[in-house]
C-alpha positions in Angstrom: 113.6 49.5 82.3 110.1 50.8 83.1 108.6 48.3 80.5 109.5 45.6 82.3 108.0 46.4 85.5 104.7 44.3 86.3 101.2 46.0 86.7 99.6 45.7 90.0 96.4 43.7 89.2 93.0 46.0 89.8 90.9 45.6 92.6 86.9 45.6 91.5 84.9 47.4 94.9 84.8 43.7 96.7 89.0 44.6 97.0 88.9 48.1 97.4 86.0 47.9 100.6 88.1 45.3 101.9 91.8 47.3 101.9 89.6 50.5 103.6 87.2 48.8 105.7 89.2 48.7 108.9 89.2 53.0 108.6 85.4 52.6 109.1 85.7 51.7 113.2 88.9 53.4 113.5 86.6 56.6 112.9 84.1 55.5 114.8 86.6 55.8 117.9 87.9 59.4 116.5 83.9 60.4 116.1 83.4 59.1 119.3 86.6 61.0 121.0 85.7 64.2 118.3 82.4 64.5 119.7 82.2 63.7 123.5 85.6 64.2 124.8 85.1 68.0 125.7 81.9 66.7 127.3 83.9 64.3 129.3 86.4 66.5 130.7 83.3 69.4 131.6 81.9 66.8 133.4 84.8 65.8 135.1 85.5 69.7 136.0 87.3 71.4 133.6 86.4 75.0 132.4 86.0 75.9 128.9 89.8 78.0 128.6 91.2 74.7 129.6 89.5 72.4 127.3 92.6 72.7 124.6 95.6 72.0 127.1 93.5 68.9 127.9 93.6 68.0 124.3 97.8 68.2 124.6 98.4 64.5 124.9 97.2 63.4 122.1 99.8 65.4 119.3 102.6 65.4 121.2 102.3 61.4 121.2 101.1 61.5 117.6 104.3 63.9 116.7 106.7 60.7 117.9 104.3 57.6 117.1 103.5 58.7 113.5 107.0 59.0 111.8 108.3 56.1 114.0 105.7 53.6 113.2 105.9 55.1 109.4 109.6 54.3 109.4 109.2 51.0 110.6 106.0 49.7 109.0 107.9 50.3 105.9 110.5 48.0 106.9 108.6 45.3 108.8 107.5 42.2 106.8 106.8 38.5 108.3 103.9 36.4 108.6 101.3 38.9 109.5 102.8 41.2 106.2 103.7 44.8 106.6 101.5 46.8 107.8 98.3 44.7 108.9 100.6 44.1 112.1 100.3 47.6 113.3 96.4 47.9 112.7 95.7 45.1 114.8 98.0 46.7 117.5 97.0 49.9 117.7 93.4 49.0 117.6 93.4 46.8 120.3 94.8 49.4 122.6 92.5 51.9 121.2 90.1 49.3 122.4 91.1 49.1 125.8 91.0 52.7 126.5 87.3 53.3 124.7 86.4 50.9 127.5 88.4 53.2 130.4 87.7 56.8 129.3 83.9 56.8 130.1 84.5 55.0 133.0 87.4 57.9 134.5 86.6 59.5 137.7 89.3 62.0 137.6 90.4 64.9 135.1 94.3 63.5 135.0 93.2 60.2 134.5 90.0 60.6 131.4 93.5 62.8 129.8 96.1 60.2 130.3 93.5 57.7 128.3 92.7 60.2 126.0 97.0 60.1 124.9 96.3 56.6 125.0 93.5 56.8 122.8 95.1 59.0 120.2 98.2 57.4 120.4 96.8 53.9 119.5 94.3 55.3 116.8 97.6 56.8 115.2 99.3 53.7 115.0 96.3 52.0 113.6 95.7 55.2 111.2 99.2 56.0 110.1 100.0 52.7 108.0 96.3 52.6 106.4 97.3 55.7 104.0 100.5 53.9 102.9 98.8 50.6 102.4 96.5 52.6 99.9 99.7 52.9 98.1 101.1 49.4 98.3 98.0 47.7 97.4 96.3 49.6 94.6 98.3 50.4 91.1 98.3 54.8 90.4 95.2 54.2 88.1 92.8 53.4 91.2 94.4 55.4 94.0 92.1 57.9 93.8 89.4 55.7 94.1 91.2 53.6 96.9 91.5 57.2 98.6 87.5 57.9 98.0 86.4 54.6 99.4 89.0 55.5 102.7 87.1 58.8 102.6 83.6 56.8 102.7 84.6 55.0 105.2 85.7 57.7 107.5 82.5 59.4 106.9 80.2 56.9 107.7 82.3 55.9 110.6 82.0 59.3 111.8 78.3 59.2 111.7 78.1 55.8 113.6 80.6 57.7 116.2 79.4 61.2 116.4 75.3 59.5 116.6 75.6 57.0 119.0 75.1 59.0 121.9 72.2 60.9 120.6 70.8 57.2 119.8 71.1 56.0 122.8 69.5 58.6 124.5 67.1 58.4 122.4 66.6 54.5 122.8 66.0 55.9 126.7 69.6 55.7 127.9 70.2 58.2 130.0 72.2 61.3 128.9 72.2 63.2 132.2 74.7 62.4 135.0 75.3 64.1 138.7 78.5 65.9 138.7 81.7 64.7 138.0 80.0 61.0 136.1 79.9 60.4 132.5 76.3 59.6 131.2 75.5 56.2 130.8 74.4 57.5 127.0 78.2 58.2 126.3 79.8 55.4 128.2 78.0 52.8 126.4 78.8 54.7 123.0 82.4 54.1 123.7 81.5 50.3 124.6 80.4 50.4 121.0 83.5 52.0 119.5 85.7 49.5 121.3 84.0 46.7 119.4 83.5 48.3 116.1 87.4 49.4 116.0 88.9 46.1 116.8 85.7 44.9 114.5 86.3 46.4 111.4 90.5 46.5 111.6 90.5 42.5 111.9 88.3 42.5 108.7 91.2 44.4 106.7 93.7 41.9 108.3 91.6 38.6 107.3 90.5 40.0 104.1 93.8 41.4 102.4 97.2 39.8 101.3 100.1 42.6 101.2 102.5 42.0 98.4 105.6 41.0 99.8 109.0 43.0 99.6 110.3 41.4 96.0 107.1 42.0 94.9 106.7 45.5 95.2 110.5 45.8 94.2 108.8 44.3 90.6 105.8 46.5 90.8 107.9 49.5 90.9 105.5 52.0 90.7 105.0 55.2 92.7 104.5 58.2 90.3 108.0 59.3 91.2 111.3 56.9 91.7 113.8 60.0 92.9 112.3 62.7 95.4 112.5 66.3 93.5 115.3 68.2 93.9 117.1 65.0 96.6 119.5 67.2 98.8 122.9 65.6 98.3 124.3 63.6 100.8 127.1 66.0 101.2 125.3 68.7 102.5 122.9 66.7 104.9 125.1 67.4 108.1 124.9 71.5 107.2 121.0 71.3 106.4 120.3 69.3 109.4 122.7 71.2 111.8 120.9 74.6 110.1 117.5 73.5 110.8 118.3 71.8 114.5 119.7 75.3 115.3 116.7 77.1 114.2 114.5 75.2 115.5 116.3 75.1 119.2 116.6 78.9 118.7 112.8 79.6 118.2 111.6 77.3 120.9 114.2 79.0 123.5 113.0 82.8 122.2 109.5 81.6 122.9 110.3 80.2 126.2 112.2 83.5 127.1 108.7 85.2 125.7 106.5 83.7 128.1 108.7 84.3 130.9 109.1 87.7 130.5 105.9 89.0 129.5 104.2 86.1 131.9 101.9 84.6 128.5 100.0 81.5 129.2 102.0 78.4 130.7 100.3 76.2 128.1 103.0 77.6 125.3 105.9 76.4 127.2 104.5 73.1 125.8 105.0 74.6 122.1 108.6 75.9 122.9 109.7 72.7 124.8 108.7 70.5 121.5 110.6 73.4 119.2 113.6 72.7 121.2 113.2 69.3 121.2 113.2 68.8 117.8 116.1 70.9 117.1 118.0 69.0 119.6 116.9 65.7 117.9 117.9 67.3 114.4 121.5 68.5 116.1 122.2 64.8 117.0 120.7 63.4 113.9 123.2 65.7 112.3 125.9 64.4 114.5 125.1 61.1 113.2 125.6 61.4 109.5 129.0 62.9 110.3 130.0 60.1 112.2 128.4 57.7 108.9 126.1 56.4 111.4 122.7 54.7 109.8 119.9 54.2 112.4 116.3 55.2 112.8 116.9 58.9 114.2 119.0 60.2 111.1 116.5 58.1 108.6 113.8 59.8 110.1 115.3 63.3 110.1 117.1 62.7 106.6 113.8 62.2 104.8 112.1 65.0 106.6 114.5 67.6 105.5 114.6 65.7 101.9 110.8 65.9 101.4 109.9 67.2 97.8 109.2 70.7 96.7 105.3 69.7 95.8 104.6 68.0 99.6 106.4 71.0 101.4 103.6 72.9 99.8 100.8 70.5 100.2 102.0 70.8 103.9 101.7 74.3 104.1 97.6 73.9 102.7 96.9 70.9 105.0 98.7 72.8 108.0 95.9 75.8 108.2 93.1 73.4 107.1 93.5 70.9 110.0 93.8 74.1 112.3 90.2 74.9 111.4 89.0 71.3 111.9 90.5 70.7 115.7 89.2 74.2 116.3 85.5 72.9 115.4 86.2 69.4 117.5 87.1 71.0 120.3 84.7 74.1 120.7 81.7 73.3 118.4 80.3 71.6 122.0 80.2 74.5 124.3 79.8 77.0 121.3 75.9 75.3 120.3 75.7 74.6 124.4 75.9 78.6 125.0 74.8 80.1 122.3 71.9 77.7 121.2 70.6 75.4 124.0 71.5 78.7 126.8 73.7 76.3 129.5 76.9 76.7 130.2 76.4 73.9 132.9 77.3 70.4 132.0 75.3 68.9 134.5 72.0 70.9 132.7 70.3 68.9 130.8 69.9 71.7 128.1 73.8 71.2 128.2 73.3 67.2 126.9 70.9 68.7 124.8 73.5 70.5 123.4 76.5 68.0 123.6 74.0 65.5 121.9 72.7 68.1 119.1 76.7 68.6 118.2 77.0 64.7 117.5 74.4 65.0 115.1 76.1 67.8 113.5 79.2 66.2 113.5 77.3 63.0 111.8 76.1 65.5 109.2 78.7 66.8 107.7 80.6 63.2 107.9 77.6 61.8 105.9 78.3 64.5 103.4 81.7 63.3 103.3 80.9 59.7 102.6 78.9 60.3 99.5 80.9 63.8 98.4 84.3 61.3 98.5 83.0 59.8 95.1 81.9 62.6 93.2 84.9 65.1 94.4 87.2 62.4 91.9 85.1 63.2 89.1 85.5 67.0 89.7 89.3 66.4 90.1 89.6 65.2 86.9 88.0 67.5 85.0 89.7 70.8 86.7 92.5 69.3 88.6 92.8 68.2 92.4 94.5 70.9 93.6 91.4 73.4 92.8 89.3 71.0 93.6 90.7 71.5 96.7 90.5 75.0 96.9 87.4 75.3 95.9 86.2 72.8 99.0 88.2 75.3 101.5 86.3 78.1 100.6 83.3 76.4 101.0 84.7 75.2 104.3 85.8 78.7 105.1 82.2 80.1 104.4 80.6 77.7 106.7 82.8 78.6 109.6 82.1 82.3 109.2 77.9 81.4 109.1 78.5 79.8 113.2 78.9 83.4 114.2 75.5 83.8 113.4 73.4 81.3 113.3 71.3 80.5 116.5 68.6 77.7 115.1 69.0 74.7 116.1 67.8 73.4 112.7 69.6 75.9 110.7 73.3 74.8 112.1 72.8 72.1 109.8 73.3 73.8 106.3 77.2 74.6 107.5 77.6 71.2 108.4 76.8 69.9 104.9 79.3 72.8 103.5 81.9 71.4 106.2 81.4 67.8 104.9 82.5 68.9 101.2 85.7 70.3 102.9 86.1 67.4 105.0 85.8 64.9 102.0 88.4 66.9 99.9 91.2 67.1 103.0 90.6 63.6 103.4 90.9 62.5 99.7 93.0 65.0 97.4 96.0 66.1 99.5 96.8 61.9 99.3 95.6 61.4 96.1 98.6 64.9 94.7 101.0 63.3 97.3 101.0 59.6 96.0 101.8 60.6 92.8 105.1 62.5 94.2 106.5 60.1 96.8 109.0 57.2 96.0 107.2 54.4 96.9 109.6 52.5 99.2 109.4 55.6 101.0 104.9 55.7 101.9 104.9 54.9 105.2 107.3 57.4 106.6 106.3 60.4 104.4 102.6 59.6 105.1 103.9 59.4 108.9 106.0 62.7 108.4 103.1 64.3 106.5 100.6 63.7 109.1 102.7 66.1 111.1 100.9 68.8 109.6 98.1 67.5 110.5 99.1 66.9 114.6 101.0 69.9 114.7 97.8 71.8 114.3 96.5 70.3 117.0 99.3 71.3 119.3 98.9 74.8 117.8 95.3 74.7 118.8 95.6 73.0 122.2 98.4 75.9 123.2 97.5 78.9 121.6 93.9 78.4 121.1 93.8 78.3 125.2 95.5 81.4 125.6 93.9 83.6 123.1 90.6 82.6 124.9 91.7 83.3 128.4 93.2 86.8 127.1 90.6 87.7 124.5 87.4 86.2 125.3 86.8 84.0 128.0 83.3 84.0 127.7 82.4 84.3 124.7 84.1 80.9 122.7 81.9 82.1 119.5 84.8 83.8 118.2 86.9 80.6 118.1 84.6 80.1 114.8 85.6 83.1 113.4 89.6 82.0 113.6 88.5 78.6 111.8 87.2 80.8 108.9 90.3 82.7 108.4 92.6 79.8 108.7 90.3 77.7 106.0 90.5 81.3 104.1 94.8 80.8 104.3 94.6 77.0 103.5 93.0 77.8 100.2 95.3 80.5 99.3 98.5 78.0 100.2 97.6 75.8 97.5 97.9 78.0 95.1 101.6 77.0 95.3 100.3 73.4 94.3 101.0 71.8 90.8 97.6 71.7 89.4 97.7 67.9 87.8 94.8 65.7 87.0 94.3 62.8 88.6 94.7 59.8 86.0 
């Protein structure tokens, strides 16, 4: 049968710039948001210990948008296609609230536009790594991953710069208390263009292939998901993990009441709870033979294959390092190397400035380390390539504790970019070759809970081992990023080795 399944055609660079090139303003709105968001809230009022709750929003949206709009990208096909319908939405809202987060006067409001800003980045984000898959036969993914690496990279750079551009263009980068510097709020101005931008060039440029002709296609690396769970033993799975789940989140609640832990981790149980509940009723469901979104969703979560549970495990401690450095990398370098702990300092901008060219360093790195990291791949394998990027990463992170040059925080950052361009390209490129491909858009949305779950981690956790370990003294949020790189590595030694074709 498989010899009469049709070839996708190959894209020459012209094709594969054109299927990525909407990623390049989405992450100039995430450099933008990486970079200046702590900044924003500081200004605004809020203390360092607080800066991860602030940061909440954004994965608890990105825990129900992703799978959801997964599920139904998937599914969706009219005149716009499959998944170009869902960039151009999400980007236009991400749009709308680059334009109102600079321009916040209030803490509760600059966070309710930062869920909106995450949110709609997601919904933009999410389908782009499935449409890798639809539009590029398994010969190319790996380069149609590498240019979406590129792409993020150098959209980082444009994102995590413009601020220290524009100050030094004479903008101003200093504001009186509780006002966003005119250097930042026109940065976002930019981002709001260069996101809606670059995501209508992807949907002008490309055609998707419609349904019947993917069904001819047929590709995918894998037709059947290892080791299916039979349908027969769904409810019991489900009902088992629901339970679980419920059971943890409720022993965690009890925990904080009793021993009176930080308020932010009743977040972390309420969400544990949640999502047992939601897997009780899904369970529920499939008893009752009842088809609908919930039990899909929930099915293929509990049916994801052996290799992806492990990638999951690697990507989950990897992207707990990277919101660790988003988050604190600002007033780390304010402190330690620019001596201001006051945002309305103008060693403080110094600082917050200095950090987006950091941040544009190792995302440069990225850009051109996304094409060489293939070639590496496929001479020792993608899964040490990847390992061998996280220890680099991990070394990095440890080298923050020390360093106090301005000058000098550059060499981790060019470490960091090699482990950036490896989480960004050979996780997807292992994945792809694993996943059915009817099935991309929600396991790329259920596999990007690993990389939002992190985030909640951090935003919950991260604030309360600050508050009871060392509340003035962020430094030492550098040295958890180390160890956690240190444990992503050693997960994916559970990976398949394979080289990439």
């Amino acid at each position: 049968m498989s010899a009469l399944l049709a070839e996708k055609p190959r894209h020459d660079w012209r094709g594969l710039w054109n299927i990525s090139f909407g990623f390049f303003g989405i992450q100039i709105a995430f450099g933008l948001q990486n970079a200046n968001v702590s900044r924003i809230f500081q200004s605004l009022g809020s203390d360092v210990g607080s800066l991860a709750l602030l940061w909440i929003a954004g994965p608890v949206t990105g825990l129900l948008v992703q799978p959801i709009i997964g599920h139904f990208s998937d599914r969706t096909w009219g005149r716009f296609g499959r998944r170009r319908p869902y960039f151009l939405a999400g980007a236009t809202l991400a749009a709308l609230a680059l334009v109102g987060m600079p321009n916040a006067s209030v803490l509760l409001a600059a966070a309710l536009l930062l869920w909106m800003l995450d949110a709609s980045i997601n919904v933009s984000m999410e389908p782009f790594r499935a449409f890798v898959g639809d539009m590029v036969a398994p010969s190319q993914r790996t380069a149609g991953y590498a240019f979406q690496t590129a792409f993020i990279g150098a959209g980082a750079v444009v994102g995590s710069l413009a601020p220290f551009a524009m100050a030094k263009l004479g903008v101003s980068n200093v504001a009186a208390a509780g006002a966003i510097p005119d250097s930042v709020r026109y940065s976002f101005y930019l981002g709001a263009v260069a996101i809606f931008g670059a995501v209508l060039w992807t949907v002008l440029t490309t055609r998707e292939y419609p349904p019947e002709q993917l069904r001819a296609f047929g590709d995918g690396g894998a037709g059947d998901i290892d080791h299916a769970l039979p349908d027969a033993r769904l409810p019991g799975v489900l009902t088992l993990a629901g339970a679980g789940r419920a059971l943890a989140g409720a022993l965690l609640i009890g925990a904080i009441r009793h021993w009176s832990l930080e308020r932010d981790l009743y977040v972390l149980g309420g969400l544990l709870v949640g999502a047992g509940v939601l897997m009780l009723v899904a369970a529920a469901m499939v008893r009752r033979n009842a088809d609908n979104a919930l039990v899909q969703i929930m099915s293929d979560l509990v049916r994801m294959p052996d290799q992806m549970w492990r990638l999951a495990l690697a990507q989950f401690f990897s992207w707990l390092a990277l919101f660790i450095l988003w988050i604190f990398t600002t007033p780390v370098v304010a402190q330690y190397v620019f001596h201001s702990v006051d945002p309305t300092a103008r060693a403080y901008n110094d600082g917050a400035d200095w950090v987006g060219v950091l941040f544009s360093v190792y995302n440069g790195v990225a850009a051109l380390a996304a094409f060489a990291l293939p070639l590496l791949a496929k001479r020792i394998g993608a899964a040490r390539t990847h390992i061998a990027c996280l220890l680099i990463g991990a070394a990095s992170f440890a080298s923050l504790l020390v360093v106090r040059d301005q000058q000098m925080l550059l060499l981790p950052m060019v470490g960091i970019g090699f482990t950036w361009a490896s989480i960004l390209t050979m996780p997807y490129v292992i994945l792809a070759g694993v996943l059915p491909p009817q099935k991309f858009g929600i396991y790329m949305g259920i596999f990007n809970f690993f990389i939002v779950l992190p985030q909640l981690v951090v935003a919950t956790v991260m604030g309360a081992i600050i508050h009871a370990f060392f509340p003035t003294e962020p430094i030492w949020t550098m040295a958890c990023a180390a160890v956690v790189m240190v444990l992503a590595a050693a997960s994916m030694l559970l990976v398949r080795n394979e080289v990439p074709r």
